[in-house]
N, C-alpha and C positions, 0 to 999 in steps of 0.2 A: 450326432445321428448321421447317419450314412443318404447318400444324396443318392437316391434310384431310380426318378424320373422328373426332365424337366423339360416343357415348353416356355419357347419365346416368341412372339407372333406380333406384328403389326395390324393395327386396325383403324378404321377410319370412323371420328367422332362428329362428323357431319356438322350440324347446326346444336348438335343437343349442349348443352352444360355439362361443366364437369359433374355434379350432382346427380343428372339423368344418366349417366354413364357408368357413374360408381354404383346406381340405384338397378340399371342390370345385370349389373354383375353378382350382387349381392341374389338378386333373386334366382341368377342360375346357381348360386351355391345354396340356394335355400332349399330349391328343388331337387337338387341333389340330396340334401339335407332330408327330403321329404320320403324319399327310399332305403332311407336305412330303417332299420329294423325297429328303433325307440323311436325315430323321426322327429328328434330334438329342433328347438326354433332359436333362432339368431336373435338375442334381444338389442331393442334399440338403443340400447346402451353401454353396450360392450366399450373396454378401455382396453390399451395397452398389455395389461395381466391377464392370462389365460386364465378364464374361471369356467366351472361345470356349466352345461344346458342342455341337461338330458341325458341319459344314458352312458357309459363311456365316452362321452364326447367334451373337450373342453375348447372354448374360441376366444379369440382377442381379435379387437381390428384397431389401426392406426390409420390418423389423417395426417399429411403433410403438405405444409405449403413451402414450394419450394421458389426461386428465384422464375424458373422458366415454365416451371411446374404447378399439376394437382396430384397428388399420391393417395391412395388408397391400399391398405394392406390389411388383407384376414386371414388368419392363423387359426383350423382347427386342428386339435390332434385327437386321432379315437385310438382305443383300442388301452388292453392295461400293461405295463410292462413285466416283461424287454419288446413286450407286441405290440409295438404303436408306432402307428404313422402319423406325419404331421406333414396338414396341408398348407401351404401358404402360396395365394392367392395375389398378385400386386396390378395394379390397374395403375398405370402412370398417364394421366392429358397432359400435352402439349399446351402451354400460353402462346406460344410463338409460330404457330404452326408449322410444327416440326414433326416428328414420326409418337405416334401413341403407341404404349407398350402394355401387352398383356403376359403376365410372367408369371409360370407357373410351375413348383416344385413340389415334389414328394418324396418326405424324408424318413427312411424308416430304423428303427430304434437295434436292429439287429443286421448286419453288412451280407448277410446272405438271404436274405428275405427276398420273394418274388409274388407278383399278384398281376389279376389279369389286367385289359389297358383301363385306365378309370373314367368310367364315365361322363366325370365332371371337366375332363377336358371337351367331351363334344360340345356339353352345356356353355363350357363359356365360350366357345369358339364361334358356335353358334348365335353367341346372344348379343356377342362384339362384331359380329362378323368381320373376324380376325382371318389375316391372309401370311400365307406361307412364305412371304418377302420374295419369290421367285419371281417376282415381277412380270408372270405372263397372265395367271388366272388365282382364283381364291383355291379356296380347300374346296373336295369335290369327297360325294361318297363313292361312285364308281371311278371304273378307269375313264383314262381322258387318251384317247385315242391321237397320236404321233403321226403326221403322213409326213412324205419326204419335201413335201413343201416347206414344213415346217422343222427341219429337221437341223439348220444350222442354228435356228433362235433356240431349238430346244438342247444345244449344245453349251450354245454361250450364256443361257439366263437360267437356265436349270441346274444340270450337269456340273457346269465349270463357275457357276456364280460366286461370288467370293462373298455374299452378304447372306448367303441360301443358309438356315441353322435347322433347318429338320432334312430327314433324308428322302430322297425321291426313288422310290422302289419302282421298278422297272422290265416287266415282260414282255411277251411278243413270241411272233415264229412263224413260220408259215404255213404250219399244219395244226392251228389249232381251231379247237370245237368250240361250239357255242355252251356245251357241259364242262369245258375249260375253262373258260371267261366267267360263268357262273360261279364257278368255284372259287375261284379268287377274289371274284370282286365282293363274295360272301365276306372272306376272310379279311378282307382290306374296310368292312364298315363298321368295327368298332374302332380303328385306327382311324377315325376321322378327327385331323386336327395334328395328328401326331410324324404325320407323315402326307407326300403326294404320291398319286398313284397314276402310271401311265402304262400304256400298250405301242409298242411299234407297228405299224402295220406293215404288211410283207415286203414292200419294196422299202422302206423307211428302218425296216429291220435290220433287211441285207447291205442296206448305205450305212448304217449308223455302225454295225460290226467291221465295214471298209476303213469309217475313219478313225476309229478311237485303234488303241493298240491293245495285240493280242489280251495281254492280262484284263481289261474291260469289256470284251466283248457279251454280248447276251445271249445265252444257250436258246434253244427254241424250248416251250412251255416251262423255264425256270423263271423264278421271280431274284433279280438282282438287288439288291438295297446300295443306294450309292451316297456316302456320306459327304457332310458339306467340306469344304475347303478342297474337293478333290481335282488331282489334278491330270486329266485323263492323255497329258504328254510325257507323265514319267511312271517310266515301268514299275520304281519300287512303291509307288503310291496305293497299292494295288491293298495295302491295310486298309484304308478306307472304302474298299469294295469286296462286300458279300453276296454272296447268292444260296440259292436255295433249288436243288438238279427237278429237274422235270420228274423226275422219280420221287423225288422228295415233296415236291406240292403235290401231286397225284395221290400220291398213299396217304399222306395224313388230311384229317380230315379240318373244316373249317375254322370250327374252335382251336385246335392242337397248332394249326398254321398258324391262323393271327395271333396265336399265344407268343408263339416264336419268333414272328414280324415286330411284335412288342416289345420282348427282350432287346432284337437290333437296334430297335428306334431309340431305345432308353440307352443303350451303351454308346449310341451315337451322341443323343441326348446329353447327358454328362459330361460331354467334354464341348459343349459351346461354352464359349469367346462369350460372356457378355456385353450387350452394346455399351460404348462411352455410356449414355443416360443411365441406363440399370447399373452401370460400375458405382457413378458418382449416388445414386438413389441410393445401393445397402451403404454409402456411407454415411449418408446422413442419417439411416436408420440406426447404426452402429451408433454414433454420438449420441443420438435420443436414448438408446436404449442406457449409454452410459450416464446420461443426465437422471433418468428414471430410478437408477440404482442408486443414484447419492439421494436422490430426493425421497427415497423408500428408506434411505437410511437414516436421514433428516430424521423422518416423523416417529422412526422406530425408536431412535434416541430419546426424542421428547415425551413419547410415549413414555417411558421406563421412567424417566425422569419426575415426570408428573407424575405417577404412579408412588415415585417413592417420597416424593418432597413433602414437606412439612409445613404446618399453617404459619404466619408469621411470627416471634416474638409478640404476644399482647402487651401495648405500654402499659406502663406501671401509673399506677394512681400518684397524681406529685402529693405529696402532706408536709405540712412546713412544721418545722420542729418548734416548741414553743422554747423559748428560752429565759430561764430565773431573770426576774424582775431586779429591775438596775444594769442588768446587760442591752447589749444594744441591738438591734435584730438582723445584724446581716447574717449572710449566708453562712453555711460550712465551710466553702471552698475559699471563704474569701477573709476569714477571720480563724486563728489560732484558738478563741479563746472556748472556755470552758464554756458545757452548757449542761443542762438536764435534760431529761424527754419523762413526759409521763406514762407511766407504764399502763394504763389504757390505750396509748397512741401506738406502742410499740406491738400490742395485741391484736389493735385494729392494722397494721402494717403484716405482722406474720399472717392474717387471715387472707388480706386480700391476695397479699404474696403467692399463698399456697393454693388456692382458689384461679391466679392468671397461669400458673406451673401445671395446674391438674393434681394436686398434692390432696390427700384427705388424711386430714391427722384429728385427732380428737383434742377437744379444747382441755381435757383432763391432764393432755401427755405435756411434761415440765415443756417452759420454754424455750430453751435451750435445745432440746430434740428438735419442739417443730423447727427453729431456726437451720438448724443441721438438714433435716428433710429437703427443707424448700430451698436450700444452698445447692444439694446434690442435683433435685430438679434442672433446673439452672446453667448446672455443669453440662447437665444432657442435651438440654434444649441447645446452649450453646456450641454444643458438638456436632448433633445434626446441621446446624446450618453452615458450620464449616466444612459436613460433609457434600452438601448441596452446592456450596459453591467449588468445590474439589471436582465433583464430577460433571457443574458446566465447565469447568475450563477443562478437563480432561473432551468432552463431545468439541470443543474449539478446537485443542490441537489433532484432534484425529481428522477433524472437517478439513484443516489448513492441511494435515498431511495429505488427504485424498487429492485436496488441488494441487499440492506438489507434485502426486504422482501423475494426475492429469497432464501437467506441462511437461515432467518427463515425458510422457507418452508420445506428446507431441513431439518435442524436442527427438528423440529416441527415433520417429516415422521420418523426421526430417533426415537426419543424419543418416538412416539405411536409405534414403534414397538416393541420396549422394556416394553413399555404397555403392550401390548398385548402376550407378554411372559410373563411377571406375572398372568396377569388375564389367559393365558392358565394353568399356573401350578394350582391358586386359582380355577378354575374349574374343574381342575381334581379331587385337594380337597374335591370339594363341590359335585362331583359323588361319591367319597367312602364316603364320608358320607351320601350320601343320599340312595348309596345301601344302607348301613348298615341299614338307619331309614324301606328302601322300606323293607328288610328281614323280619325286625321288626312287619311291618304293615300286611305283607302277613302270618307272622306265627299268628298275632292275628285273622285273617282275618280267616285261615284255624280252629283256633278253632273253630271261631262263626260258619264255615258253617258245621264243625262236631256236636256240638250243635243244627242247621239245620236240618239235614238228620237225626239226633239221634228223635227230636221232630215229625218227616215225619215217621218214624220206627213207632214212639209211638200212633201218630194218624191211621197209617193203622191197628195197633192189637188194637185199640179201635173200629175202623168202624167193624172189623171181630166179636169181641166180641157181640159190639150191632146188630149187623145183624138179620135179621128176616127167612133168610133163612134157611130151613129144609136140616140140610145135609143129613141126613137120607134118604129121598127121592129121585131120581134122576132128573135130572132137565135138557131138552136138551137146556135152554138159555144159561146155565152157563158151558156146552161141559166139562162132568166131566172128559172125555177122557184126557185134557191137565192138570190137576190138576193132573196126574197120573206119568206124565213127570218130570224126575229129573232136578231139575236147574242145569244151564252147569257150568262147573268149570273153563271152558279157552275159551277166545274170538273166537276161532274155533269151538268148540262144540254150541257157541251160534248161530252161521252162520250155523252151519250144521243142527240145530233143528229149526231154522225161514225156511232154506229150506221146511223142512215137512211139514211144516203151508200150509193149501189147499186155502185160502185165503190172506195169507200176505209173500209179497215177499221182499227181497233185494235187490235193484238195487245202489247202490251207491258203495263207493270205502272201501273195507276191511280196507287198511290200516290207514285209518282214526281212526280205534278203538283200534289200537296199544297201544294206553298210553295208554288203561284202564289195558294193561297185568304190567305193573309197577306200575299202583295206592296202595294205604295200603291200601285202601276199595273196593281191584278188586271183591271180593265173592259177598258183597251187590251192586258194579255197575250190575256185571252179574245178579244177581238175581232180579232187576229191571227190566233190557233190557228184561230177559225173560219174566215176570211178564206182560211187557206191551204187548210183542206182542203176548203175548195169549188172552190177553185181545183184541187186534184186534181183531184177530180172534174170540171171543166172539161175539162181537158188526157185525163182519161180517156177522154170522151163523145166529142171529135173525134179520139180515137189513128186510128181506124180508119176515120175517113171518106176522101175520093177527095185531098181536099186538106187534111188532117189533116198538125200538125209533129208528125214523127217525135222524140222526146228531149226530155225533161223542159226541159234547161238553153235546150234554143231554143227551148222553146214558151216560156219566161217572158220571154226578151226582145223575141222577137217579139209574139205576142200577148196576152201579160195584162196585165189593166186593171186588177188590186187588190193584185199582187204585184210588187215595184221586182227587178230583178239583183241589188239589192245586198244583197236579205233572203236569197238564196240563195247557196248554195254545192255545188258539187258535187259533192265529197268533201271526207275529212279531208286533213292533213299528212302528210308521209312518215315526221314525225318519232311523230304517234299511230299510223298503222299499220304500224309497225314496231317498234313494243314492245308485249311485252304487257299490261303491265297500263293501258297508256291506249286500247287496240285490244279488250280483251273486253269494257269496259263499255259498251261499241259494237256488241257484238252483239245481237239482240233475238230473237223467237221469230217464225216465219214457217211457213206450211205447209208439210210432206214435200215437197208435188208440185213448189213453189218451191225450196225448198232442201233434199238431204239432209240429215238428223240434225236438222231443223227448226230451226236458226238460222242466221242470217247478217249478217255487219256489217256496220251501217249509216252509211256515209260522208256519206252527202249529206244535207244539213240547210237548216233556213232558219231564220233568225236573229229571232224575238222582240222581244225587246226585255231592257232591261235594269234591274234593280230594286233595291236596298240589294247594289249587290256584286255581285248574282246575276245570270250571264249566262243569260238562257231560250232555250231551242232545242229547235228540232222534228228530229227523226229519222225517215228516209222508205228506205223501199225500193221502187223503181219494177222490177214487174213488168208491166207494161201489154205489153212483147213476149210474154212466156209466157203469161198467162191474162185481159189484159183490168185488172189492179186493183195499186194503191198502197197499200204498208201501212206503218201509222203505230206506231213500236216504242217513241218513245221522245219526252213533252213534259216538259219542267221546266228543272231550271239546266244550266247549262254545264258538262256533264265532262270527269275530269280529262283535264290536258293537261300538255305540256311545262311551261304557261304561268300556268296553273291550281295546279300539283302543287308 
């Protein structure tokens, strides 16, 4: 069966016994139990073998004792097939006061099945009052509100926890409504248990999108889901972060959203890490469950067996043979000599014969017949029971072959793990070597793209040379005012001089342009970055004049004299705007009046240059239709991409 939803959760067993603990859990799955439709009961005596109770409903529950451990497992599956799920429910106490576990799967009988979150996880969550290992607070049904006090713990123990196994979904902003927070925190309360739910508040919002990197950030009114193991200092980690646009929780409604909060939770769900205890627990389950299968086979043998076997041989009545007077009376066996029997005696020997055989011969039929009859009896009886002892030693050697394959089994686990400590060493191997090749490729790689940017140098003093334009002259399309501006020497000076630009602004995150202050070609990145956004502001200044080009993409081939075609591009690939995690870290921050919910992704770029690896690129949103201005969301390396990732 296919594994479509699973929780793991910690809880704390107070004073109670393991028995008071196993005893509430069973009653949250009772009550669970108590809303289905036939509202089947849990008998108290359920074993290991799924049997019916109730309706399409069958359950088993196991106890084990373990060295450190109390175990508890029940197993219902409803539903008839290929439409069945199967719940299995595990309750582990600590002996040693160590971490109690609540583990809880649903497995369903067809790999594309989907249903909504299940109930029976609040139930037990509730009943254990099981906590989200986040080690700051328990499970909560509303949001739990972030202020920026709080905002490095909720980094280090949430966020980036390395023991976190459900996801912490994550909104905020700073224009939202109280008919906003309503709506979501609707959608986030069947997900109790399944996930944690928080809100940033405005100043704790604008910190928290400061320090994690572009690809992590939180859009204002979207809901993020951020899965556990994540790692919010590297760019490609950006798979374990989804979200959900402000436009997307807005339109769909309550039910429709938590539907799909659900889906996340359960795809995140599925791929936890079980703890050490849960590892070593299904294996002990696994042996029981193979001890149970020989022991079912035991009884099913004996069964048949019984079933087929035969009452004993009846001894035979002894009668001493009389023997003619003058002989001497020993045995048969022990004397050659001649003797007589009275043919009454031999009468009375064929009767009883035929009589311990099951023989009915009539006293009329010659004697010699009945002899014949009770002989063949005889032959039979004595065949059944050589067949009885043929088929126990046949259940012997099948029993001996089972524990042969048993110790294979073992032997076989053993020796693949010793496997797999070679191929671990052979792998570590085959990564330094494969750095060494990847070093290899990335330094040949950095030449060709200095080769690159060297050709892009050469092409733009070729475009200046052929130029038609009268420098001589002044010229207000070409605003000789910024040709007068020294290009900036440091990534500050570059930010401080796009400030002065009357039409083109920065709204994105400085620190994103950090490497270029370490690149070997930081003077020619800078002198790009600036190059282009006067060049905005070019194409700004003449939008609206009589013979002004309309669109970014034809004003640079038509008219610009510092920027080539080839440095631009005018959107992304179908392949980055069409998934999302290479399409969000493309979005940037832009005014209201420009876009709802103040972001919007930024496709169109011009290309840099290229420096140890690192591909530089500028990100641009041309509003120059709606308000006159170009805004700049986004300078540094090359994000991820198909190509990139």
């Amino acid at each position: 069966m296919a594994l479509k939803h699973r929780v793991v959760q910690r809880f704390d067993a107070g004073d109670r016994v393991p028995e008071a603990t196993f005893e509430l859990a069973r009653a949250a799955l009772q009550g669970w139990l108590d809303t289905r439709r036939e509202a089947p009961r849990l008998p108290t005596d359920l074993g290991a073998r799924l049997v019916a109770i109730g309706g399409d409903f069958r359950a088993s529950f196991q106890r084990l004792e373990l060295d450190d451990s109390h175990v508890a497992r029940w197993r219902v599956l409803a539903g008839k097939a290929p439409h069945t799920y199967l719940s299995t429910i595990t309750v582990l106490v600590s002996k040693g006061g160590g971490d109690n576990w609540l583990w809880y799967d649903v497995e369903s009988g067809r790999d594309d099945s989907h249903f909504s979150p299940p109930k029976l996880t609040l139930r037990l969550t509730k009943a254990l009052k099981a906590e989200p290992r986040d080690r700051i607070s328990g499970f909560t049904e509303g949001l739990r509100v972030v202020r920026i006090g709080d905002l490095g713990q909720f980094l280090d123990e949430v966020i980036e926890a390395e023991d976190r196994v459900v996801p912490a979904l994550i909104s905020g902003g700073t224009s939202w409504t109280a008919q906003d927070e309503d709506h979501v925190e609707k959608s986030f309360e069947p997900l109790y248990g399944l996930a944690t739910f928080w809100k940033l508040d405005p100043e704790a919002f604008t910190e928290f999108n400061s320090l994690v990197r572009p690809g992590y950030r939180v859009y204002p009114g979207s809901v993020h889901s951020y899965h556990f193991g994540l790692d919010t200092n590297d760019d490609l980690d950006a798979r374990r972060h989804w979200w959900f646009s402000a436009a997307e929780v807005r339109q769909s409604s309550s039910k429709d959203l938590s539907r799909r909060l659900h889906l996340e939770a359960m795809r995140s769900g599925a791929q936890i890490a079980l703890p050490k205890a849960l590892q070593t627990l299904n294996e002990e389950f696994e042996r029981a469950e193979s001890r149970r299968a020989l022991e079912f086979f035991d009884v099913v043998m004996s069964k048949r067996k019984a079933e087929k076997a035969t009452p004993p041989l009846p001894p035979l009545t002894t009668t001493l043979l009389r023997v003619d007077e003058g002989e001497s009376s020993e045995s048969v066996e022990d004397s050659p000599s001649r003797y007589s029997v009275h043919p009454e005696e031999i009468e009375h020997i064929v009767e009883q014969a035929a009589t311990d055989f099951g023989v009915r011969i009539s006293r009329n039929t010659p004697l010699g017949e009945r002899l014949k009859s009770v002989f063949q009896a005889a032959r039979r009886r004595l065949s059944e029971v050589v067949n009885s002892q043929q088929q126990k030693q046949a259940i012997e050697n099948v029993s001996r072959q089972l524990e042969s394959l048993v110790d294979a089994k073992t032997e076989l686990e053993r020796e693949n793990d010793e496997l797999n400590e070679l191929l671990a060493v052979q792998d570590e191997e085959a990564r330094e070597v494969g750095e060494i090749l990847r070093q290899q490729r990335d330094a040949a790689a950095r030449e060709a793209q200095r080769a690159s940017h060297y050709a892009n140098e050469l092409a733009k003093l070729s475009a200046l040379q052929t130029s038609e334009v009268d420098w001589d002259l002044p010229n207000d399309s070409y605003a000789d005012d910024l040709l007068a501006i020294a290009v900036p020497e440091t990534v500050h000076d570059l930010f401080e001089q796009i400030e002065s630009l009357e039409h083109v602004s920065f709204t994105g995150d400085r620190k994103a342009a950090s490497t270029i202050t370490d690149a070997k070609l930081r003077d020619l990145i800078l002198r790009d970055a600036w190059t282009i956004a006067c060049e905005l502001e070019r194409y700004a200044r003449q939008f609206g004049n009589e013979d002004g080009v309309q669109g970014l993409g034809k004003y640079i081939q038509e008219r610009s004299i510092s920027v080539t075609p080839a440095q631009f591009a005018a959107d992304e690939s179908s392949s980055v705007k069409s998934r999302k995690k290479f399409s969000a870290p493309r979005c940037f921050p832009v005014p209201e009046e420009v876009q709802e919910g103040g972001l919007v992704f930024m496709g169109t770029h011009f290309r840099l240059t290229q420096d140890n690896g690192k591909a530089m690129r500028m990100h641009i949103h041309d509003a120059t239709p709606l308000n006159g201005r170009l805004y700049i969301g986004y300078i540094g390396v090359h994000l991820p991409s198909r190509l990139t990732s």
